[in-house]
C-alpha positions in Angstrom: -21.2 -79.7 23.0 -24.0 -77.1 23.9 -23.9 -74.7 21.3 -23.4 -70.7 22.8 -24.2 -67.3 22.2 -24.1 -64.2 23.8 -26.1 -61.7 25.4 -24.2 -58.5 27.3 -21.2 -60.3 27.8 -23.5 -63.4 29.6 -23.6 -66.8 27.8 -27.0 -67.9 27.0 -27.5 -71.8 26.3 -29.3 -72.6 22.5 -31.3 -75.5 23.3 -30.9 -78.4 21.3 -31.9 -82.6 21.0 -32.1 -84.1 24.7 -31.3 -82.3 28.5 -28.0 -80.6 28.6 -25.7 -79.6 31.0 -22.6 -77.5 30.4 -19.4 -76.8 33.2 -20.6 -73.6 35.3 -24.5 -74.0 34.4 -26.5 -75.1 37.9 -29.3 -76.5 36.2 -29.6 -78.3 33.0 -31.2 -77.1 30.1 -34.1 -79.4 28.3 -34.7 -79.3 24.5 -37.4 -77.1 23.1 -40.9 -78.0 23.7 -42.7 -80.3 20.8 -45.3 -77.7 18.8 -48.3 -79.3 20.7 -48.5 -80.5 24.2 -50.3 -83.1 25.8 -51.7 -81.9 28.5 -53.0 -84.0 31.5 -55.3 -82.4 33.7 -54.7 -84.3 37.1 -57.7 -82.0 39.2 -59.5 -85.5 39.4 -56.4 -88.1 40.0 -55.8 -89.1 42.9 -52.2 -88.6 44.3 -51.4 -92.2 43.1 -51.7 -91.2 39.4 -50.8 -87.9 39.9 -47.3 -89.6 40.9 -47.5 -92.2 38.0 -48.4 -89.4 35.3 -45.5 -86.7 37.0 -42.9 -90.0 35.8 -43.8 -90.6 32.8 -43.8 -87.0 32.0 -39.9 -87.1 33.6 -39.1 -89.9 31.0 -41.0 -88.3 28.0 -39.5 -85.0 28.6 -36.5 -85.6 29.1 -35.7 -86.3 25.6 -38.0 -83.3 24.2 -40.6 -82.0 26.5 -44.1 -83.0 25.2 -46.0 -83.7 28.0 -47.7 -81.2 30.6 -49.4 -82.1 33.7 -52.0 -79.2 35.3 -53.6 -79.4 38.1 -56.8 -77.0 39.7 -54.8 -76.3 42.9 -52.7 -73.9 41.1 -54.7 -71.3 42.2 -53.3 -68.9 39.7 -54.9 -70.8 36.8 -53.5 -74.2 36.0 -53.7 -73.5 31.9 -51.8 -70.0 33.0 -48.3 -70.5 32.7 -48.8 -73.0 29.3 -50.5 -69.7 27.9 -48.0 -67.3 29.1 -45.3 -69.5 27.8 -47.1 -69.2 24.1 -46.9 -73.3 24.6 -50.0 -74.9 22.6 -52.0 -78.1 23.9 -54.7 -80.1 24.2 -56.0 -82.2 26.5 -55.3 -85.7 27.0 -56.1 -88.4 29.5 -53.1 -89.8 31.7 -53.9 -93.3 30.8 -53.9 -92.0 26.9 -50.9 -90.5 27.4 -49.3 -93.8 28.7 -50.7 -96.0 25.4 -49.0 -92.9 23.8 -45.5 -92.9 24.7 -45.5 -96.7 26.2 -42.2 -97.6 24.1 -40.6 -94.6 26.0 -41.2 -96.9 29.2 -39.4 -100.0 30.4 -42.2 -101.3 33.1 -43.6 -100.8 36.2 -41.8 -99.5 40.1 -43.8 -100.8 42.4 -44.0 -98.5 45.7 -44.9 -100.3 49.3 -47.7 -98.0 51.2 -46.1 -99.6 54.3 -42.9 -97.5 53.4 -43.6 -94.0 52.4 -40.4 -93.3 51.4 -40.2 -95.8 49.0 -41.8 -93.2 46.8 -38.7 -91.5 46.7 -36.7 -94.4 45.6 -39.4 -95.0 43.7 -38.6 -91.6 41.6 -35.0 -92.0 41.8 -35.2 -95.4 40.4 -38.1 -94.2 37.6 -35.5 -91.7 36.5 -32.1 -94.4 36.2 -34.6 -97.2 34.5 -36.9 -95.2 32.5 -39.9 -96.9 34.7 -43.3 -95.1 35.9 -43.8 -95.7 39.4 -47.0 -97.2 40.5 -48.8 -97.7 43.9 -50.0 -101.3 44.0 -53.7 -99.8 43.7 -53.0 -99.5 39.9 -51.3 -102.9 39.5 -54.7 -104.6 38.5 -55.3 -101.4 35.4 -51.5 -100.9 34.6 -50.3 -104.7 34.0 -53.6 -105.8 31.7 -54.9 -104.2 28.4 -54.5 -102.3 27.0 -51.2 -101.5 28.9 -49.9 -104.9 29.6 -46.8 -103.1 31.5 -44.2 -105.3 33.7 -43.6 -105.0 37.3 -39.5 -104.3 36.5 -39.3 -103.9 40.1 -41.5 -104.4 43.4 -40.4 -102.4 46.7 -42.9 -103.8 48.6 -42.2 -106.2 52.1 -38.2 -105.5 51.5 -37.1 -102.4 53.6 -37.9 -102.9 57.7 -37.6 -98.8 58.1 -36.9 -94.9 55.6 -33.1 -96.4 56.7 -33.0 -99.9 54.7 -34.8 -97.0 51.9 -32.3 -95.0 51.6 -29.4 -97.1 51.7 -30.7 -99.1 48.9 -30.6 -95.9 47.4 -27.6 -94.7 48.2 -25.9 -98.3 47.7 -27.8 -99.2 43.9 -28.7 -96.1 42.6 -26.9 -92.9 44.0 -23.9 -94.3 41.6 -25.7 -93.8 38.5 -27.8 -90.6 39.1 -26.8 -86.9 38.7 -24.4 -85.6 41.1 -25.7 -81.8 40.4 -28.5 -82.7 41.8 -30.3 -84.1 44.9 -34.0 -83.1 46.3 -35.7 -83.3 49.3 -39.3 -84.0 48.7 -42.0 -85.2 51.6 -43.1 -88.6 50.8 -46.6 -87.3 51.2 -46.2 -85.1 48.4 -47.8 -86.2 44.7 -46.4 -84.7 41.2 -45.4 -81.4 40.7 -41.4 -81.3 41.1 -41.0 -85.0 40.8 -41.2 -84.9 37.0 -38.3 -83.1 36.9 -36.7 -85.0 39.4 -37.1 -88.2 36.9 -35.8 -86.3 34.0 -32.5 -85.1 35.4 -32.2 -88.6 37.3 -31.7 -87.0 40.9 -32.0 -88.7 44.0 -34.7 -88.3 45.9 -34.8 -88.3 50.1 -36.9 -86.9 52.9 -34.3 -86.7 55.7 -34.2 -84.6 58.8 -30.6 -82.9 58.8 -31.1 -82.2 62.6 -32.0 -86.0 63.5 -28.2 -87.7 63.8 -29.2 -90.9 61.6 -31.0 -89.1 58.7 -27.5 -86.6 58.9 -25.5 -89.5 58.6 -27.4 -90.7 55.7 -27.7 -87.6 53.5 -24.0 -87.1 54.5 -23.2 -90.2 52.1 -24.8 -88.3 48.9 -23.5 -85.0 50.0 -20.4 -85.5 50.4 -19.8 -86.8 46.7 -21.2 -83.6 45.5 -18.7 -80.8 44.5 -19.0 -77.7 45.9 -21.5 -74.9 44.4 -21.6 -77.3 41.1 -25.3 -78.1 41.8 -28.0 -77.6 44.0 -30.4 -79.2 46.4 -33.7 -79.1 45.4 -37.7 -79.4 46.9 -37.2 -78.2 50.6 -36.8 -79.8 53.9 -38.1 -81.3 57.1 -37.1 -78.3 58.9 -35.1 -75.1 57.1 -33.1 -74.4 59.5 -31.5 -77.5 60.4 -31.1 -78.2 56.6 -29.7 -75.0 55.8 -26.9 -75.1 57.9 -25.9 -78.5 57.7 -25.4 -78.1 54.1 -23.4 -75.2 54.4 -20.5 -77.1 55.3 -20.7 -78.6 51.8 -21.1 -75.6 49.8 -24.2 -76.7 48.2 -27.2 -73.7 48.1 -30.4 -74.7 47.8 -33.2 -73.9 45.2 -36.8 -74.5 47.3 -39.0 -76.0 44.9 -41.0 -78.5 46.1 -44.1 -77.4 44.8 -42.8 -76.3 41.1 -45.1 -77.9 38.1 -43.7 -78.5 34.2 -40.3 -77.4 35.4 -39.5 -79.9 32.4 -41.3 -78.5 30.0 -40.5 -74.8 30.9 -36.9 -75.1 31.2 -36.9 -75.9 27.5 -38.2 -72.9 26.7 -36.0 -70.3 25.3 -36.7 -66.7 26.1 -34.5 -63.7 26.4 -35.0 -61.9 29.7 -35.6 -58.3 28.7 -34.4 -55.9 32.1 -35.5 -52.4 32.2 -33.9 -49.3 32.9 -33.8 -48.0 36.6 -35.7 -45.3 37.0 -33.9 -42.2 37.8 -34.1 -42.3 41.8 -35.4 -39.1 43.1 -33.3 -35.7 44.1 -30.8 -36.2 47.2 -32.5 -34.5 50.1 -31.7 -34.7 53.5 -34.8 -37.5 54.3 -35.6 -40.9 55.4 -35.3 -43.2 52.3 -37.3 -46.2 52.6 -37.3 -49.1 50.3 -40.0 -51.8 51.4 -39.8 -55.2 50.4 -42.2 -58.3 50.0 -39.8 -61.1 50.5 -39.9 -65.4 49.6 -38.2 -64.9 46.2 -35.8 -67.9 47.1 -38.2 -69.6 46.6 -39.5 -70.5 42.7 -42.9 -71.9 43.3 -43.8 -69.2 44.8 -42.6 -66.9 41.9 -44.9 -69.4 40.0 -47.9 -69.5 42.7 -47.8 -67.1 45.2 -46.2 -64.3 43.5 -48.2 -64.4 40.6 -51.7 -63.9 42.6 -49.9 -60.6 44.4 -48.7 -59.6 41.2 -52.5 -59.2 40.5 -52.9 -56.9 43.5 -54.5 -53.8 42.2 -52.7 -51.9 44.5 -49.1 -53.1 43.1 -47.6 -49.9 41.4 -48.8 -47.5 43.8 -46.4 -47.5 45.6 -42.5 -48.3 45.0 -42.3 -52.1 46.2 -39.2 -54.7 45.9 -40.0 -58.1 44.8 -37.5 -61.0 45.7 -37.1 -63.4 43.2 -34.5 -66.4 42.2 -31.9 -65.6 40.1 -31.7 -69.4 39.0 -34.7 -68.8 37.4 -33.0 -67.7 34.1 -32.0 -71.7 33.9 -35.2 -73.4 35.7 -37.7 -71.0 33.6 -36.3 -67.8 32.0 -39.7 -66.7 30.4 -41.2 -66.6 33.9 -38.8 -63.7 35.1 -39.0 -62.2 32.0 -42.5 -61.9 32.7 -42.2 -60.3 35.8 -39.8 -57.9 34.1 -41.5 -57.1 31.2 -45.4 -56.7 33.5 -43.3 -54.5 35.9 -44.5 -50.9 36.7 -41.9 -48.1 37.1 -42.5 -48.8 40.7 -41.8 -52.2 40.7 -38.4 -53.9 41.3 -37.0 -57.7 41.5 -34.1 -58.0 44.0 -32.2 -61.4 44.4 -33.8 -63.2 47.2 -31.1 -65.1 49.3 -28.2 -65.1 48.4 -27.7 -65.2 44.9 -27.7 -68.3 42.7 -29.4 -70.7 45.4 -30.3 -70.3 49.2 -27.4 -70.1 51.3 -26.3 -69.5 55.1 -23.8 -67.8 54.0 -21.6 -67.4 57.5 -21.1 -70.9 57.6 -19.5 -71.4 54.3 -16.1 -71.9 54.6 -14.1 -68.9 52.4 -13.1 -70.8 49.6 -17.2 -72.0 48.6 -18.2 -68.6 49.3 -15.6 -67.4 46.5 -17.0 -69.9 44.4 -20.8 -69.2 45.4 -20.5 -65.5 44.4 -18.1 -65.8 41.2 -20.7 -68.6 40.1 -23.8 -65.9 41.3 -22.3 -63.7 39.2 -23.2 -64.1 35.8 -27.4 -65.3 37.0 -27.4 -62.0 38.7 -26.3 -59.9 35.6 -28.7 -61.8 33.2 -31.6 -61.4 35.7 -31.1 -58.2 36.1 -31.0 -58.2 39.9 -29.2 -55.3 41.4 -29.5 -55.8 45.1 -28.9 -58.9 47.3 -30.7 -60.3 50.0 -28.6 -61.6 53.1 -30.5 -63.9 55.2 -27.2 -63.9 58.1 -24.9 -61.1 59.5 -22.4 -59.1 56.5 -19.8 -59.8 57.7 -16.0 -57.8 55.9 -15.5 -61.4 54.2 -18.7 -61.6 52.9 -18.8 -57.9 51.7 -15.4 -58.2 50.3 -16.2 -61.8 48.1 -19.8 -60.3 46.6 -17.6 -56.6 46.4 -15.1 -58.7 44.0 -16.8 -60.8 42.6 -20.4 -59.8 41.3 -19.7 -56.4 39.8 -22.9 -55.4 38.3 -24.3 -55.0 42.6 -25.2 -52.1 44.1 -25.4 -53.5 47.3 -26.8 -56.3 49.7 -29.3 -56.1 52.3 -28.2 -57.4 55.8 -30.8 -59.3 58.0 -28.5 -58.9 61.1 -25.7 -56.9 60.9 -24.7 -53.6 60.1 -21.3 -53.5 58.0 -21.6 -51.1 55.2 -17.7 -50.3 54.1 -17.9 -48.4 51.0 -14.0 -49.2 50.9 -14.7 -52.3 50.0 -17.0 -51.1 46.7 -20.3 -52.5 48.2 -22.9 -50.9 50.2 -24.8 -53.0 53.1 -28.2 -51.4 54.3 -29.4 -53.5 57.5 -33.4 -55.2 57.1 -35.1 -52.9 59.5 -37.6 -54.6 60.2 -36.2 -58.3 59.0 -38.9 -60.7 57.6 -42.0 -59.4 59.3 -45.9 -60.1 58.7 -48.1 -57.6 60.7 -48.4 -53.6 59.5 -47.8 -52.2 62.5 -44.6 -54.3 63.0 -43.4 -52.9 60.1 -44.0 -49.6 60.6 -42.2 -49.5 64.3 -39.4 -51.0 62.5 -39.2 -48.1 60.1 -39.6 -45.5 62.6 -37.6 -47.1 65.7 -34.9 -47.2 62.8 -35.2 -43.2 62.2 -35.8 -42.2 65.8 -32.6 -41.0 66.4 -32.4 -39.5 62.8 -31.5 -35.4 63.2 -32.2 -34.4 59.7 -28.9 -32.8 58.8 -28.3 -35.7 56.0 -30.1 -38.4 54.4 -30.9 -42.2 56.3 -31.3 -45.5 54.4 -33.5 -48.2 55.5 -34.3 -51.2 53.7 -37.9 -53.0 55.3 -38.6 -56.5 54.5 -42.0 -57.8 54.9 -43.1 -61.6 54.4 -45.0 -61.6 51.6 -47.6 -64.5 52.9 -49.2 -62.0 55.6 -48.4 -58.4 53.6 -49.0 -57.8 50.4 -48.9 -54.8 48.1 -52.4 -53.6 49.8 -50.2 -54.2 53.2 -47.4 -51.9 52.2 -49.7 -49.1 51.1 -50.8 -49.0 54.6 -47.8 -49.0 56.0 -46.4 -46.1 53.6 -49.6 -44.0 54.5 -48.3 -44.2 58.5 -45.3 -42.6 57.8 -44.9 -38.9 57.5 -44.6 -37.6 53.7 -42.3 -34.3 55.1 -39.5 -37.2 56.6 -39.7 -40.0 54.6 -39.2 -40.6 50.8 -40.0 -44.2 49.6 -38.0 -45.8 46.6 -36.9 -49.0 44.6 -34.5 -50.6 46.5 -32.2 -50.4 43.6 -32.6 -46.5 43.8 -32.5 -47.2 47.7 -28.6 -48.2 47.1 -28.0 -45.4 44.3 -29.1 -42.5 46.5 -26.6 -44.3 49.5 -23.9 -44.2 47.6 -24.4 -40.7 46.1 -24.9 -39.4 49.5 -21.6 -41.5 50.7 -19.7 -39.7 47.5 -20.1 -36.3 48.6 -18.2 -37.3 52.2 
């Protein structure tokens, strides 16, 4: 039984020997890291051995994490988040590392190249059986010295089309892999996520939700999975169509296709440290603005993307909101705690959608959503995220269920609608404008917002920018175009405090 203490009324997981998973946790939690790493630097592998490396580092780590792959694309710095975890290595070649752990292997998965997706089988079935996969190309190294590995099993000239694929999987393998889990990876994607993928022995697909055979085929996994009791992982073929198909199941979704070491950082234990809201400024009647930089649903970009516009000069100059996942306090804690703890006064993480996992949330029947937000509940309050981001209409059900349910909120931001009951102990401030990538877009959402604005009492607006186009240096331009005698920015946090103040004196 995973052992338990207790943080501000939250449970916090000890790690201990091997991956485990308690009732009510979506992700698993991996053992502590060994005291030294080896480290593969894959910048030279081809995406081959980047695969065959990414498996053995699923099989190694999932009894204690001692392997790390990096890899020169992370454009942040690929020996950045080691450092920032206080992880020591040193550098090893991948075929070292194999010699190293080879008893931790039972042979060889071949792949076919004339079936792409067999290198998602290929994961699944490197995760049940403990084998590396291997592209034929590596046959002739791999199965002489000084590896002598056996081909345990060969994909190649048995599946006509992805179908014949991912039936086998379903048929052999989907019986004896995690049901918390299933991922949606392209099969021309090498590494990164699949290590983890082999770890917590997931199954692994590439199927288009919107095309009736590949729905008919993921339906078969889905539908064994219970309701907001794990997640779907990597991303999809096309977002929309996958996001609300699997509504109907209740499963949210964690994008994180492009994560790297999730196995080794997942084991790392780290108390996330959440500072005090700064007081919000003196009621006046004003425009309050609170402008946010928005793909924090997403986790590799919290570990790519967000951490180069974290190095924005300009961020602090200006009061900014910062989407981020609150499953990150399972899949790496000490990576929001370093967003936390780096933060300026003017700097504040809000949930990206919709709480623990991506959801489409007015498709959910009523009983998942009850689930979804009692479950969100406890990630929210030990990531310290005070606002929610709604990527659908908030609607008096969905007010009500977050309202009940996930009592540390001070409200939700709404990307379509415009409920904002205070009977029902939650404030909604409508994204004016939504998810938006140009300055002046921004700006006319902000002001077409206030246009009809008489100053006789104070006007919330919430602005969400998409933080691939706009950045920090964005928002500072967009914050000089407004007039300083109308509009006050803040936090979105203190956006929500100052709405409900001026809703209190009513």
């Amino acid at each position: 039984m995973l052992a338990m203490f207790w943080i501000n009324s939250c449970p916090i997981p000890v790690r201990g020997a091997g991956l485990s998973w308690p009732a009510g946790q979506l992700l698993p939690t991996f053992s502590t890291p060994a005291p030294l790493l080896d480290c593969i630097d894959v910048s030279s592998n081809n995406g081959a051995e980047i695969d065959l490396f990414a498996s053995l580092e699923g099989i190694v780590n999932r009894t204690r994490p001692q392997i790390a792959c990096v890899h020169i694309q992370e454009k942040e710095g690929k020996f950045t988040w080691l450092n920032l975890h206080k992880l020591p290595y040193s550098l090893i070649n991948g075929y070292d590392a194999i010699l190293k752990y080879r008893t931790n292997v039972t042979g060889l998965v071949v792949t076919d190249p004339k079936q792409p997706d067999t290198v998602n089988l290929a994961t699944t079935m490197a995760g049940v059986n403990n084998e590396l996969m291997c592209d034929p190309r590596l046959l002739a190294t791999l199965t002489h010295a000084p590896y002598y590995l056996a081909i345990t099993d060969d994909l190649r000239g048995r599946f006509a089309n992805k179908t014949a694929v991912y039936r086998y999987l379903y048929t052999n393998y989907w019986p004896r892999c995690t049901h918390r889990i299933i991922a949606g990876i392209s099969t021309n994607q090498h590494g990164q996520l699949r290590d983890y993928l082999v770890a917590t022995k997931a199954a692994t697909v590439w199927l288009a939700s919107g095309k009736a055979e590949d729905a008919k085929l993921l339906r078969l996994f889905v539908s064994n999975m219970k309701p907001v009791d794990g997640v779907y992982m990597g991303w999809w073929p096309s977002e929309d169509d996958g996001m609300k198909w699997i509504a109907q199941y209740g499963i949210p979704v964690l994008a994180s296709d492009f994560f790297c070491n999730a196995t080794v950082f997942s084991g790392v234990e780290h108390q996330i440290n959440i500072p005090e809201i700064p007081p919000p400024p003196p009621l006046e009647n004003k425009v309050y603005v609170a402008l946010i930089l928005s793909d924090g649903d997403n986790v590799q970009y919290m570990q790519h993307g967000m951490m180069r516009g974290w190095a924005d000069a300009a961020r602090g100059t200006i009061p900014i909101g910062w989407t981020v996942s609150p499953l990150a306090v399972d899949f790496d804690p000490t990576m929001l705690d370093y967003y936390w703890s780096t933060a300026t006064t003017n700097d504040c993480l809000v949930s990206g959608p919709s709480g623990a996992g991506y959801a489409h949330i007015n498709v959910w029947n009523s009983t998942n959503l009850a689930i979804f937000t009692k479950v969100s509940a406890p990630y929210l309050q030990r990531s310290g995220l005070r606002v929610v981001t709604i990527w659908d209409k908030v609607n008096r059900s969905v007010a009500r269920s977050y309202a009940t349910n996930c009592p540390s909120l001070l409200g939700l931001t709404d990307e379509s609608g415009t409920y904002s009951k205070v009977d029902l102990g939650l404030r909604t401030i409508k994204l004016t404008p939504a998810y938006t990538s140009k300055v002046d877009q921004m700006i006319a959402g902000i002001t077409n917002a206030a246009a009809h604005w008489n100053g006789t009492a104070p006007l919330f607006i919430a602005a969400q920018s998409d933080v691939w186009h706009l950045g920090p240096a964005g928002l500072i331009q967009v914050a000089r175009a407004l007039d300083a005698n109308k509009y006050k920015l803040v936090r979105p946090d203190q956006l929500f405090l100052l709405a409900n103040q001026a809703a209190s004196r009513h």
